[in-house]
N, C-alpha and C positions, 0 to 999 in steps of 0.2 A: 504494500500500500504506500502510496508517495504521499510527500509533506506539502502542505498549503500554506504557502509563505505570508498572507493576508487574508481576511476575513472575505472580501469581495474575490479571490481565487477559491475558497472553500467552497462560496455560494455557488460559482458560477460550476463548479464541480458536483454542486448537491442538486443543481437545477437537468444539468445532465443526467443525473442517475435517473432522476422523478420519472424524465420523459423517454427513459429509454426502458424503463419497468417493465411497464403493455407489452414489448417485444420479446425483454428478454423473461419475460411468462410465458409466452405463446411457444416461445425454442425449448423452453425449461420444460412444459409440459406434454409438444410433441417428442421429446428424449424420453421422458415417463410410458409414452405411447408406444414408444420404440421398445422397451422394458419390457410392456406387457405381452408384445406380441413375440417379440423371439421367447417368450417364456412359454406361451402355447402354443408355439411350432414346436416347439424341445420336446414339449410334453407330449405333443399327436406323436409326433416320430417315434417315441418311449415304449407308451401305449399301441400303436400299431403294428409296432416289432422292426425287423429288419426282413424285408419280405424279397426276394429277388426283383419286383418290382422296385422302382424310385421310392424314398423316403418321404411318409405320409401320405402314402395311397391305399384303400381298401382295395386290395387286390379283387378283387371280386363282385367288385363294384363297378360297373358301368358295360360299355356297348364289347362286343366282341372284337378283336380286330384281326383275327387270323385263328386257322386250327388251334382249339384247343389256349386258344390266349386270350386275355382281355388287358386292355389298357389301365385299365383301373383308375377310383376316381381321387384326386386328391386333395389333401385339404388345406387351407390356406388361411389368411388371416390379414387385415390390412386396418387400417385408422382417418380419422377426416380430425383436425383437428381446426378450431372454432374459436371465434373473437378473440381478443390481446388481451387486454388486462382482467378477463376472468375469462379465459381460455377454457377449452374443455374437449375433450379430447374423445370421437366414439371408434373402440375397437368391434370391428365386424370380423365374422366369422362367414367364412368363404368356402365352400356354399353351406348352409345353412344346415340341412339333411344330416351327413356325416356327422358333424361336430355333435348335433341334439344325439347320435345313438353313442359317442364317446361320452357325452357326459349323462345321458339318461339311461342308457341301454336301450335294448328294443323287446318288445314281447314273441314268442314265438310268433308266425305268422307262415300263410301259405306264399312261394312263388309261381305266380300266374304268368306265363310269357306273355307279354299282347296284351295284358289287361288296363284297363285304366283307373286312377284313382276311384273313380265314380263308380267304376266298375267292382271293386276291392269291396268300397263302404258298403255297396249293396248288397255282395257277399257277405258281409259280417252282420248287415242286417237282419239276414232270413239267417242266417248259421241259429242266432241268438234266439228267435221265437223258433224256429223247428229243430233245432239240434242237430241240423245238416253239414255236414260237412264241408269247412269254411273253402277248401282249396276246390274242392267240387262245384261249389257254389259258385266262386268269381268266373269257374271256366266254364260253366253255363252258362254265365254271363256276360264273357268273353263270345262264349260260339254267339249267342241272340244278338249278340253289337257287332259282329264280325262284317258280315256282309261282304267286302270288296276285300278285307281285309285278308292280308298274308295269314294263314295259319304258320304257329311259334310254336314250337316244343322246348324244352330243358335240355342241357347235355349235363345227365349227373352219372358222376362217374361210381362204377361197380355197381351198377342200375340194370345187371339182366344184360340189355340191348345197348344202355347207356344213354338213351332218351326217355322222358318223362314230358306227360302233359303239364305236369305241375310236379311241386314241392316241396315241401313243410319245411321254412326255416327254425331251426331250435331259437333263435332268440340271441341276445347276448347281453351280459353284466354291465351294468353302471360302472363305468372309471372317473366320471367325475374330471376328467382333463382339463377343460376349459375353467372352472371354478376352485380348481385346486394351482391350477398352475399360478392362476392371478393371484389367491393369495399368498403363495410362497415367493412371489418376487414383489409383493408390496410393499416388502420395507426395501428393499433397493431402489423402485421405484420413485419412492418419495426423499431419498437419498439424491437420486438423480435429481430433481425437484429443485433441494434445500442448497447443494454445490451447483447448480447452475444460477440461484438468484446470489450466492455467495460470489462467483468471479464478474458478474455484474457490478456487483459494489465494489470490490478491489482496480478492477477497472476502472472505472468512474472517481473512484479518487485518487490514482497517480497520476 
């Protein structure tokens, strides 16, 4: 920190700092933003494993792109940070889908090739008052909406022929990724925070 050899140097040095505040919040707080997201990238990658896919993909997740492969879908994270001097910073989760089954889990559920969400609900609809069989259900309701549409089967492996019309996923466990991650880098976070408004003042006064 440097010395202020008169009162009107001091001023003019405090009147600097006042009006450079607003920005150095807005830096201070997009750094904090930066914090939280390499900390749930760390965390999906942890949680996902190390899959011979790229790091933070559900392998098994998305379109096919060759025999026996799929590109898999993966997950991301990004931030929009907002006004200066009470800045604020929202971290989004990219795309949205993945992240909710890392931090909620997901219930078992059938896989319908071809079906559509509307398609799914109304399956679980009639599952519920007839006691029908929910993977049954969406793919009756799949063939009734089909019309033009391609017929889709499954490639589940050790399946007989190795194709299925459908498929009961078992579900999978709560990890809690996204809400654990944040709170375990909150205090560095705010660390980040409290040393970026700190070389603003040393700054501003030599």
């Amino acid at each position: 920190m440097g010395t202020s050899r008169s009162g009107p140097d001091l001023s003019k040095k405090l009147v600097g700092y006042a009006k450079g505040v607003p920005a150095a919040n807005r830096r201070a707080v997009g750094a904090a933003a930066m914090q939280f997201k390499d900390a749930v990238l760390d965390a999906a990658e942890r949680d996902l494993g190390h899959h011979p896919s790229p790091p933070r993909h559900f392998s098994r997740w998305g379109k096919a792109v060759g025999e026996g492969q799929r590109k898999g879908l993966q997950v991301g994270a990004g931030y929009d940070v907002k006004g200066t001097a009470n800045a604020v910073a929202l971290l989004k989760a990219r795309p949205q889908g993945p992240w909710k089954v890392l931090e909620y889990g997901a219930k078992a559920h059938p896989l319908v090739p071809g079906a559509t969400m509307g398609m799914r609900r109304e399956a679980a609809f009639v599952a519920a008052f007839t006691g029908a069989d929910v993977g049954a259900s969406a793919l009756f309701s799949r063939r009734a909406g089909m019309r033009n549409r391609a017929r889709k089967v499954l490639k589940v492996p050790g399946s007989g022929s190795g194709f299925a019309m459908y498929a009961q996923h078992p579900g999978s466990k709560a990890k809690r990724t996204w809400s654990t991650a944040i709170a375990r880098r909150s205090p560095a976070a705010v660390k980040v925070i409290r040393n970026a408004h700190r070389r603003h003042l040393v700054n501003s006064l030599r």
